[in-house]
Chimera marker file (.cmm) of the C-alpha trace (Angstrom):
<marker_set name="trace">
<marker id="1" x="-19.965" y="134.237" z="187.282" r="1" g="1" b="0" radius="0.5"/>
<marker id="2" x="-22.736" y="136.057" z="185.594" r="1" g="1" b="0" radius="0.5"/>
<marker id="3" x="-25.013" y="133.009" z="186.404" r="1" g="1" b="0" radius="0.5"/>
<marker id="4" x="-23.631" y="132.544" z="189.973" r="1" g="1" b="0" radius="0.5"/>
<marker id="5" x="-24.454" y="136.436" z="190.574" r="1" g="1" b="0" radius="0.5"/>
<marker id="6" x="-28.645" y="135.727" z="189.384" r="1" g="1" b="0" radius="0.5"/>
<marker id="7" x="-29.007" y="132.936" z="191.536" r="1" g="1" b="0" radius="0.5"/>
<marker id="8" x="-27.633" y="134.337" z="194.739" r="1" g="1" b="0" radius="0.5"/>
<marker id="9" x="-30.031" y="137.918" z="193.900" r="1" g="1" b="0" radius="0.5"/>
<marker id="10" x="-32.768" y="135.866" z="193.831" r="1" g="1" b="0" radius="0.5"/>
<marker id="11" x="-32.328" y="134.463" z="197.425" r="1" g="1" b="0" radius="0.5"/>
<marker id="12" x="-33.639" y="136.778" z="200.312" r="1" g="1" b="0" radius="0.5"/>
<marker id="13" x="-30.713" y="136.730" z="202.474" r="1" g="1" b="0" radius="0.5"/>
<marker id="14" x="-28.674" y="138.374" z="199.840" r="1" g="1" b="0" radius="0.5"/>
<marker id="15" x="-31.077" y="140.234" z="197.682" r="1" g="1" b="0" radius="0.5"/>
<marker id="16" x="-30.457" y="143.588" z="199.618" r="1" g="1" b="0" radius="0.5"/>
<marker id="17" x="-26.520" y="143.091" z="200.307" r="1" g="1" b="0" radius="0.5"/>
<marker id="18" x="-23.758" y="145.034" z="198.745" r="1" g="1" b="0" radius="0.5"/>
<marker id="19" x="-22.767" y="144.271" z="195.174" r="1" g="1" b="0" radius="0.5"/>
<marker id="20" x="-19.340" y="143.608" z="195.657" r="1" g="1" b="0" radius="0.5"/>
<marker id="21" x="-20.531" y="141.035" z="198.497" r="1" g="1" b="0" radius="0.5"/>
<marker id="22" x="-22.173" y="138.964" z="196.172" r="1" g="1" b="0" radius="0.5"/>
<marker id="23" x="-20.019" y="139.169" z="193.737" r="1" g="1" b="0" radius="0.5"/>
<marker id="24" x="-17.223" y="137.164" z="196.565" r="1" g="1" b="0" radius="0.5"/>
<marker id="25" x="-19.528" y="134.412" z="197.452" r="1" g="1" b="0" radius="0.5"/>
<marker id="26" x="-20.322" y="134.245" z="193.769" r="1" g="1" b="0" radius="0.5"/>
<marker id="27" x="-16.747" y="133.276" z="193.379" r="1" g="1" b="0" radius="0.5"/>
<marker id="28" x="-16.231" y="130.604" z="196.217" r="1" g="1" b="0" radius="0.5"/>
<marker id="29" x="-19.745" y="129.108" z="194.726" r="1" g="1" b="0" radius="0.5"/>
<marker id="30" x="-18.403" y="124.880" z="194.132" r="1" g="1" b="0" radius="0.5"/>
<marker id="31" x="-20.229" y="123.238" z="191.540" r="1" g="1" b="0" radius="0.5"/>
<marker id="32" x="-21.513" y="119.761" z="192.469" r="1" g="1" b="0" radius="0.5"/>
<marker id="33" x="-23.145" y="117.429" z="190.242" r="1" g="1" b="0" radius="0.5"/>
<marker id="34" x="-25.782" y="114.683" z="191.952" r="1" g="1" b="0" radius="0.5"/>
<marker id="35" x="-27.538" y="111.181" z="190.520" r="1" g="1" b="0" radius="0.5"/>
<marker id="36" x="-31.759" y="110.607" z="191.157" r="1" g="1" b="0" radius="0.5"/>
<marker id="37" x="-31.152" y="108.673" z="194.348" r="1" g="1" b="0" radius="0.5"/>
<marker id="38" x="-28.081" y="110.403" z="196.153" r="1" g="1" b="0" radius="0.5"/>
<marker id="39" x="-28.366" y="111.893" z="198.768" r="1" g="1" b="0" radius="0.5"/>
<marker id="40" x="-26.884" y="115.753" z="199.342" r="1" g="1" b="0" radius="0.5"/>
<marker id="41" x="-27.209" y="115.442" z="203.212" r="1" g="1" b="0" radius="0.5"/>
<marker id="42" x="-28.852" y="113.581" z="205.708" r="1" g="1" b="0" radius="0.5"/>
<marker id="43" x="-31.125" y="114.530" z="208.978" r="1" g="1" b="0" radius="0.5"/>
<marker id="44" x="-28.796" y="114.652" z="211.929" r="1" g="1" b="0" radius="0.5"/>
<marker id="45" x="-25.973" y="115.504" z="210.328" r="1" g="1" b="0" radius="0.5"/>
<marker id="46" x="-23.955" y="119.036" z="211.062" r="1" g="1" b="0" radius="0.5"/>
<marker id="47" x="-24.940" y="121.396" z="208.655" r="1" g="1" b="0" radius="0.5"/>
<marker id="48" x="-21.563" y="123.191" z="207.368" r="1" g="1" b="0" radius="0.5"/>
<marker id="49" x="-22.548" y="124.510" z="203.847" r="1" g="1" b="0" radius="0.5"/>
<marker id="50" x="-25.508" y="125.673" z="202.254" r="1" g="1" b="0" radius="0.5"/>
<marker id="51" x="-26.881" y="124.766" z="198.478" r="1" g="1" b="0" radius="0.5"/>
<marker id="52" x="-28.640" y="126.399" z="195.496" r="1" g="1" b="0" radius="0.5"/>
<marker id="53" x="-30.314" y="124.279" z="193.052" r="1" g="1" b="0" radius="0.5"/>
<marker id="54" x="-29.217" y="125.351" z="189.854" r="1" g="1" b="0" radius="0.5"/>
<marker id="55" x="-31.243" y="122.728" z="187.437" r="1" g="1" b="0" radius="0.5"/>
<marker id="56" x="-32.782" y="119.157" z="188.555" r="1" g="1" b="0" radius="0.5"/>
<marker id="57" x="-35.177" y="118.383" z="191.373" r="1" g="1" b="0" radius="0.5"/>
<marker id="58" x="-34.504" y="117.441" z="194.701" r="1" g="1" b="0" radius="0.5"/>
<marker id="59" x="-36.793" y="115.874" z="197.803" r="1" g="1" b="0" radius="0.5"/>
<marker id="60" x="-36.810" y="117.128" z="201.078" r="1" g="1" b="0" radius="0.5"/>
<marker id="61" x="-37.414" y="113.569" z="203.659" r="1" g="1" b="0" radius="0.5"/>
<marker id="62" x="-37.959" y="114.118" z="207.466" r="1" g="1" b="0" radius="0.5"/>
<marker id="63" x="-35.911" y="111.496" z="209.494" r="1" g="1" b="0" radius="0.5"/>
<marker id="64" x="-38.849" y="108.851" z="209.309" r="1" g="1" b="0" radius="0.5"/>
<marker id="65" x="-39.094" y="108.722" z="205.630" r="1" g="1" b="0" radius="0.5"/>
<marker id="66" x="-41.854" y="110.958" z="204.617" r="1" g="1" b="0" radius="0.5"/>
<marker id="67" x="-40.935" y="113.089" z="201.726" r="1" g="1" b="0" radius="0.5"/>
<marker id="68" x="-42.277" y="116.936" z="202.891" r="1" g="1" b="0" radius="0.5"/>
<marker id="69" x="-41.173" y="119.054" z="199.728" r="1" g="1" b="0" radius="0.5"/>
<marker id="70" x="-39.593" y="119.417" z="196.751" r="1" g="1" b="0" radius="0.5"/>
<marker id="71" x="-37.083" y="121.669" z="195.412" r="1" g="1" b="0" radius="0.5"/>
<marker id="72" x="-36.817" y="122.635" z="191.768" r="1" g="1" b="0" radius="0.5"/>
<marker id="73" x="-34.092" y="125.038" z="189.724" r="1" g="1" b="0" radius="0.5"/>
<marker id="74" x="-33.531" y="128.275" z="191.517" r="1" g="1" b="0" radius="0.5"/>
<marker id="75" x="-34.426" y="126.982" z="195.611" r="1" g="1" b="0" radius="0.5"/>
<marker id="76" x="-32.170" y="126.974" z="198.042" r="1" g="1" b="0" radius="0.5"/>
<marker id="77" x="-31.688" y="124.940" z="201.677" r="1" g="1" b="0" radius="0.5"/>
<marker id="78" x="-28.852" y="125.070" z="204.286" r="1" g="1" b="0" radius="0.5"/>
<marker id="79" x="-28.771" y="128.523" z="204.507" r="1" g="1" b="0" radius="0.5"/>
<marker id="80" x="-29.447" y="128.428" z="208.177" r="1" g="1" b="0" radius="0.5"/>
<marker id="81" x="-25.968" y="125.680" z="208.579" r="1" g="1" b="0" radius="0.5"/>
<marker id="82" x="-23.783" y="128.926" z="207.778" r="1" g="1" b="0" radius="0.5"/>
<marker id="83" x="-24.254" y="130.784" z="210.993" r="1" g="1" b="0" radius="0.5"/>
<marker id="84" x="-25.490" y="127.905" z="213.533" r="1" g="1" b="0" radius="0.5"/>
<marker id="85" x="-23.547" y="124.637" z="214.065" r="1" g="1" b="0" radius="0.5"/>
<marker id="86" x="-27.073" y="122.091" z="214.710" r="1" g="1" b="0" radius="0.5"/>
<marker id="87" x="-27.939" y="119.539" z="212.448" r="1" g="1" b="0" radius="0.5"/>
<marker id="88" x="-30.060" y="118.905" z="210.001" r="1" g="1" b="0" radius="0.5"/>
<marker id="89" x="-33.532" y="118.584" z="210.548" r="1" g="1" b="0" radius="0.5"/>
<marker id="90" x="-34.240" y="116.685" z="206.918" r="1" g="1" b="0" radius="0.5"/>
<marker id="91" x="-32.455" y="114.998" z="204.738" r="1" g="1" b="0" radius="0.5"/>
<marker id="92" x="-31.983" y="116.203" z="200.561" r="1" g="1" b="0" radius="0.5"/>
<marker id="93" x="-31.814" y="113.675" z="197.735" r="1" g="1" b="0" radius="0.5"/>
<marker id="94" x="-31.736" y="114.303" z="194.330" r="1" g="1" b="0" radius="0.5"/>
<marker id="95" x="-34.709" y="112.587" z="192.418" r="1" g="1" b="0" radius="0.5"/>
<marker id="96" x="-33.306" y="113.381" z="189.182" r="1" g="1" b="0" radius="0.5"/>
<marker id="97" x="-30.032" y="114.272" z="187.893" r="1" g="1" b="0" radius="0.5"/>
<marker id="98" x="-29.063" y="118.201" z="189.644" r="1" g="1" b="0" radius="0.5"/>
<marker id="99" x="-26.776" y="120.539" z="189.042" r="1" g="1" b="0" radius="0.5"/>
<marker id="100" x="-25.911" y="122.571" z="192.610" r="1" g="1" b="0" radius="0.5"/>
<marker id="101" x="-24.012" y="124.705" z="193.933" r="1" g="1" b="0" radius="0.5"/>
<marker id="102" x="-22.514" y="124.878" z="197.468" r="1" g="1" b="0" radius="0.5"/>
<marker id="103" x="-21.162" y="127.455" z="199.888" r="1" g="1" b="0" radius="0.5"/>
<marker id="104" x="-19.058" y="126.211" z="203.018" r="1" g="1" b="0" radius="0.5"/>
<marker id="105" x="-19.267" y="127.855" z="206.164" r="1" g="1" b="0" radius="0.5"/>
<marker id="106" x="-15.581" y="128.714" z="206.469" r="1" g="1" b="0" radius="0.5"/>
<marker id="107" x="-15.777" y="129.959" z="202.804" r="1" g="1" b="0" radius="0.5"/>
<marker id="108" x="-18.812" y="132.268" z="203.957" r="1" g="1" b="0" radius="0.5"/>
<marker id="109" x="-17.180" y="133.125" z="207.298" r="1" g="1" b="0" radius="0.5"/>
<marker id="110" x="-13.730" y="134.352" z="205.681" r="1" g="1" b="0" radius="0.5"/>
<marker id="111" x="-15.563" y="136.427" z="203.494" r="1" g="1" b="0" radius="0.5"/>
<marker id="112" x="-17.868" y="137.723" z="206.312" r="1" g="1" b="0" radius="0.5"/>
<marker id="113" x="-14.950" y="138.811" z="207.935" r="1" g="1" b="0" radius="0.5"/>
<marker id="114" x="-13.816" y="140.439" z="205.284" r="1" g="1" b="0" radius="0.5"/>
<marker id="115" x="-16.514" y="142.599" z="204.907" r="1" g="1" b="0" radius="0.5"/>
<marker id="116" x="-18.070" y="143.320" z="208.745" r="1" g="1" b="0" radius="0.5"/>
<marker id="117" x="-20.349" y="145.577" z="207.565" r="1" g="1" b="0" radius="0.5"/>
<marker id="118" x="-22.415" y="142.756" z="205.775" r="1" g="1" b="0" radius="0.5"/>
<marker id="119" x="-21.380" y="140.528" z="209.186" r="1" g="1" b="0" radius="0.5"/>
<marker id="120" x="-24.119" y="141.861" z="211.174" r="1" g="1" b="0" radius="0.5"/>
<marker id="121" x="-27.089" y="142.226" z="208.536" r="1" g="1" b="0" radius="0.5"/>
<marker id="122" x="-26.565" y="138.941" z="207.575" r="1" g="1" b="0" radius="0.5"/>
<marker id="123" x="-26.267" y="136.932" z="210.603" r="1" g="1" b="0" radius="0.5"/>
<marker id="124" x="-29.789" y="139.360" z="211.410" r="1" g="1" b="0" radius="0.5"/>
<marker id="125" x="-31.539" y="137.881" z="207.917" r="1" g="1" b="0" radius="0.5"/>
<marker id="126" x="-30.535" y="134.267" z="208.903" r="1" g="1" b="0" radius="0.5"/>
<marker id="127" x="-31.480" y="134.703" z="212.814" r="1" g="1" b="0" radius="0.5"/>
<marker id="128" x="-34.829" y="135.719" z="211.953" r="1" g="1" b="0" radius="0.5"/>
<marker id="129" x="-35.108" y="132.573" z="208.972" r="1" g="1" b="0" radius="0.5"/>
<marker id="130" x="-34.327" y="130.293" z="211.756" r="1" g="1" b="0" radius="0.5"/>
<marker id="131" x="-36.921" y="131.410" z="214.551" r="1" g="1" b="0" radius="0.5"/>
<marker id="132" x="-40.037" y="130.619" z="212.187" r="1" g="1" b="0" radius="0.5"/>
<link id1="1" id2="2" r="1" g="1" b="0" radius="0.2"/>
<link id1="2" id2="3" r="1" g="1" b="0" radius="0.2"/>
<link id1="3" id2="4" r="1" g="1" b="0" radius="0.2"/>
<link id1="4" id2="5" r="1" g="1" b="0" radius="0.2"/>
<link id1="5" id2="6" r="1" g="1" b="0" radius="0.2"/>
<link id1="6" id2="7" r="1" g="1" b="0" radius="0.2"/>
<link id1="7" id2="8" r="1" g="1" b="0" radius="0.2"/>
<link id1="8" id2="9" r="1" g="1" b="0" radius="0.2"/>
<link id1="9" id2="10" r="1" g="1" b="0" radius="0.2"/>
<link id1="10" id2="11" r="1" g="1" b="0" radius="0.2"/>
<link id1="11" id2="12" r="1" g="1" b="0" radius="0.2"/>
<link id1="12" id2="13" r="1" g="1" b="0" radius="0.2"/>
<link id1="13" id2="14" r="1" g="1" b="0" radius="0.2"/>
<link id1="14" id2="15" r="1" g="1" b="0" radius="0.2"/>
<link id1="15" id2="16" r="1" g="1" b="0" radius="0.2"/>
<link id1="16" id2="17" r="1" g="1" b="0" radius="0.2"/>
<link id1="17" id2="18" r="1" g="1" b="0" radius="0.2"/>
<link id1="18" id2="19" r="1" g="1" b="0" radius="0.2"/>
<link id1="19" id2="20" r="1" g="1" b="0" radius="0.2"/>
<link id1="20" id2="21" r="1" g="1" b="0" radius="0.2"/>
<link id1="21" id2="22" r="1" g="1" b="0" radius="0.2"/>
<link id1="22" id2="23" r="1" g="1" b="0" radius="0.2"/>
<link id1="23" id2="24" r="1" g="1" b="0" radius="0.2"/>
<link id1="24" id2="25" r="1" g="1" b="0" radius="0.2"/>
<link id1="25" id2="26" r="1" g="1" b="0" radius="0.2"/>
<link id1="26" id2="27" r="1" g="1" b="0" radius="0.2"/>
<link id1="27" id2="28" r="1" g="1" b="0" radius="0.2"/>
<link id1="28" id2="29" r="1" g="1" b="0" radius="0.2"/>
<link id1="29" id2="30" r="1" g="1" b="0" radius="0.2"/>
<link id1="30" id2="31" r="1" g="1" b="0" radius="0.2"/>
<link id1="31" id2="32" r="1" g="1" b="0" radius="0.2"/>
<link id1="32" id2="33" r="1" g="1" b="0" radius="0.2"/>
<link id1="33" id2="34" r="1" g="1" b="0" radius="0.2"/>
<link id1="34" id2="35" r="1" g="1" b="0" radius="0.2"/>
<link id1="35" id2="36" r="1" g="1" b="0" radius="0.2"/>
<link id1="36" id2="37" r="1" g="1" b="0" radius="0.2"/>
<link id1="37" id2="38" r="1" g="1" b="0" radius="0.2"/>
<link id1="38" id2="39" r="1" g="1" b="0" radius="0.2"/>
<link id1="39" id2="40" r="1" g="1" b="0" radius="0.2"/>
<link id1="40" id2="41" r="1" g="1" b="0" radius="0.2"/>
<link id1="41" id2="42" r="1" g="1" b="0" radius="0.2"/>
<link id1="42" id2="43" r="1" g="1" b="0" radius="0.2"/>
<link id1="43" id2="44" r="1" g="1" b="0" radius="0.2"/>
<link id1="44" id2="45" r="1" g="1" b="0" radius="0.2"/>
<link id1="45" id2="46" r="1" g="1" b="0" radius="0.2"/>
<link id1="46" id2="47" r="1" g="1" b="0" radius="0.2"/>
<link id1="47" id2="48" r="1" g="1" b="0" radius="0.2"/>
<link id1="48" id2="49" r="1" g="1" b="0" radius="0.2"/>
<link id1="49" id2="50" r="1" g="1" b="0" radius="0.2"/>
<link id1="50" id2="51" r="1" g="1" b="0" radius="0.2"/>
<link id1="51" id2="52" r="1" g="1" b="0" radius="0.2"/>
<link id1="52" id2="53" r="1" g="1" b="0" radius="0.2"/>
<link id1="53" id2="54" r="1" g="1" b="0" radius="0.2"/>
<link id1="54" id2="55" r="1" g="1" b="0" radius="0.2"/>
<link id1="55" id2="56" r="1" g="1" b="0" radius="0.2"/>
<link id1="56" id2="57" r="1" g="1" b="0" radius="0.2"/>
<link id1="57" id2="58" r="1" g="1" b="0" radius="0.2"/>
<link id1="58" id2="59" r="1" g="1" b="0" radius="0.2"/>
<link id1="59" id2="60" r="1" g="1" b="0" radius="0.2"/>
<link id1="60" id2="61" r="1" g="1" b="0" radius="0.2"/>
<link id1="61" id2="62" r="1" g="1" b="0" radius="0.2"/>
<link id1="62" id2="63" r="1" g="1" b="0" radius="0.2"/>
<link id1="63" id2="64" r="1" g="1" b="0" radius="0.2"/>
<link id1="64" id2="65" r="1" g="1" b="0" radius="0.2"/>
<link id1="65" id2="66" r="1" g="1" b="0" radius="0.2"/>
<link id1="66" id2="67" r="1" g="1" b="0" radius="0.2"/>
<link id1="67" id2="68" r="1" g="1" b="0" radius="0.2"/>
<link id1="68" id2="69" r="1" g="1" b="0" radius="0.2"/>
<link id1="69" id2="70" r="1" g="1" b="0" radius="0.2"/>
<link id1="70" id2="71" r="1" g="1" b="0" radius="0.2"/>
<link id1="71" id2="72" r="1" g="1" b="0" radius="0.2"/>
<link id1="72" id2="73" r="1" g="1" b="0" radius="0.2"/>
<link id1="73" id2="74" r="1" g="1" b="0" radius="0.2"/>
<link id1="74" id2="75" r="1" g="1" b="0" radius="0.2"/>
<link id1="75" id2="76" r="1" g="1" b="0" radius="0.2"/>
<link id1="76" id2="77" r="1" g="1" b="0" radius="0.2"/>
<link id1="77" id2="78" r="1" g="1" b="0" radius="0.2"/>
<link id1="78" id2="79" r="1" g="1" b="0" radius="0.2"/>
<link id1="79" id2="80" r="1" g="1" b="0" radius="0.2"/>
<link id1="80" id2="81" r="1" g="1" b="0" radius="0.2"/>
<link id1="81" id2="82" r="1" g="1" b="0" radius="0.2"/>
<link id1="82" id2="83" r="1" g="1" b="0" radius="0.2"/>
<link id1="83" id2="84" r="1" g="1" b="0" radius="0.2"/>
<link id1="84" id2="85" r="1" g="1" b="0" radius="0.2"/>
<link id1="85" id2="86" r="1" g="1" b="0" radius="0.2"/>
<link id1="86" id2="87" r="1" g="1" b="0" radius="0.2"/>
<link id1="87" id2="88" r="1" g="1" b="0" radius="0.2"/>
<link id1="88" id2="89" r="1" g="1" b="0" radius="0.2"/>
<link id1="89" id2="90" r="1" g="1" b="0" radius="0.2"/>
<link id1="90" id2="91" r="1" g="1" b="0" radius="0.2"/>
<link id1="91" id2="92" r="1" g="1" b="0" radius="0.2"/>
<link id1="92" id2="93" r="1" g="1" b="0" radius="0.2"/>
<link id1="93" id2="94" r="1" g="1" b="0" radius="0.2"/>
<link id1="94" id2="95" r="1" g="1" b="0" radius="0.2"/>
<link id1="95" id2="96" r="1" g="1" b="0" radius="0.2"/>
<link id1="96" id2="97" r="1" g="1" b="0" radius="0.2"/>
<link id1="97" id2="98" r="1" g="1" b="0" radius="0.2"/>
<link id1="98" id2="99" r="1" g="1" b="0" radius="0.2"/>
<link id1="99" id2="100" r="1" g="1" b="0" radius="0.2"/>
<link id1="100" id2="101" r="1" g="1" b="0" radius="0.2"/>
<link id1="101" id2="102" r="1" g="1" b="0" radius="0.2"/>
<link id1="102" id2="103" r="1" g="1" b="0" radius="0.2"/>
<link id1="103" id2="104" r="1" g="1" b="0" radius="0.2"/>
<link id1="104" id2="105" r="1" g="1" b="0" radius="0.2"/>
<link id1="105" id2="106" r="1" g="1" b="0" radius="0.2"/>
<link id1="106" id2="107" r="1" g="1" b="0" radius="0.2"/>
<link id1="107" id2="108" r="1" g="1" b="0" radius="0.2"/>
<link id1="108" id2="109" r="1" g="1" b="0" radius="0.2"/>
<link id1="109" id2="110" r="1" g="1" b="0" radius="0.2"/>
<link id1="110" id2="111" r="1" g="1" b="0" radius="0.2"/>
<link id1="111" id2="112" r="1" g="1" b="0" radius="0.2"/>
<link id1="112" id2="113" r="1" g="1" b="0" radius="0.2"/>
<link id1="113" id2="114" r="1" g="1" b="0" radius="0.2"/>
<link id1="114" id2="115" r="1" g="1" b="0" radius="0.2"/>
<link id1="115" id2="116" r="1" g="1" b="0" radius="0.2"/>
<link id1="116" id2="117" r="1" g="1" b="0" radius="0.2"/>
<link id1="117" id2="118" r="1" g="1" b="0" radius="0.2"/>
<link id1="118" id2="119" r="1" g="1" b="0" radius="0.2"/>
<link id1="119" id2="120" r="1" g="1" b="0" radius="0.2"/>
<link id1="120" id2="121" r="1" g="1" b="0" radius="0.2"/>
<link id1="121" id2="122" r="1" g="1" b="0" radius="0.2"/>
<link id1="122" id2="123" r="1" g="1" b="0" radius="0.2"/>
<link id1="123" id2="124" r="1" g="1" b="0" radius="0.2"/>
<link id1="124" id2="125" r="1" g="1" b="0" radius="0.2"/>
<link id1="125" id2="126" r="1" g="1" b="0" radius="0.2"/>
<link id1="126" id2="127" r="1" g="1" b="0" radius="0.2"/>
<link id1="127" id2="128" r="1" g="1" b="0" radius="0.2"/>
<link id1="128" id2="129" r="1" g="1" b="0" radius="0.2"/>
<link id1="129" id2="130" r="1" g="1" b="0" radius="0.2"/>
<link id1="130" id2="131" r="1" g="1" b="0" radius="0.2"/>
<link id1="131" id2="132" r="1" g="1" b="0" radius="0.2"/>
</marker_set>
């Protein structure tokens, strides 16, 4: 929990939220394990969760191929997949063996409406993420 807790602190969106916030998506956090090769999701695919790298290294590939970034221990993607139902504009693959962690969008949304007062801060945060 304590580890699930620093991770999500360290991630804009939900640096400046409520403690006890945090502490709920902390707990519907799934642990995922991926090989060098798989992939974590594709471009053009729905985006219903978002991930946090916990330890490994992932690529980030446009649609034709070209790898654009990497992601080491501590990143994060998907965040925007939460609150907008598009898809993906790259695909993730795991070039080494990666520990993640992933929060679903009905997960997110249950707690969201369990605590409005975060409801409209956050959707703010991600709103602004997604216009630049």
């Amino acid at each position: 929990m304590h580890l699930k807790q620093q991770v999500l602190r360290r991630i804009p969106i939900f640096s400046s939220l409520p403690a006890d916030f945090v502490d709920a998506v902390a707990l519907s956090l799934k642990p995922d394990i991926y090989v060098p090769g798989e992939y974590i999701c594709r471009a053009g695919e729905e985006g219903d969760r978002m991930y946090f790298l916990i330890k490994g290294v992932l690529e980030v590939i446009k649609s034709d191929g070209q790898v654009i970034g990497t992601l080491r221990d501590g990143d994060f993607f998907g965040e925007i997949a939460l609150f907008k139902r598009q898809p993906r504009n790259a695909s993730v693959r795991a070039s080494e063996y990666s520990d993640v962690y992933a929060l679903d969008r009905t997960s997110f949304e249950m707690l969201l409406a369990r605590h409005p007062d975060v409801a409209e801060q956050v959707r703010a945060v991600a709103e602004r993420r997604s216009s630049k």
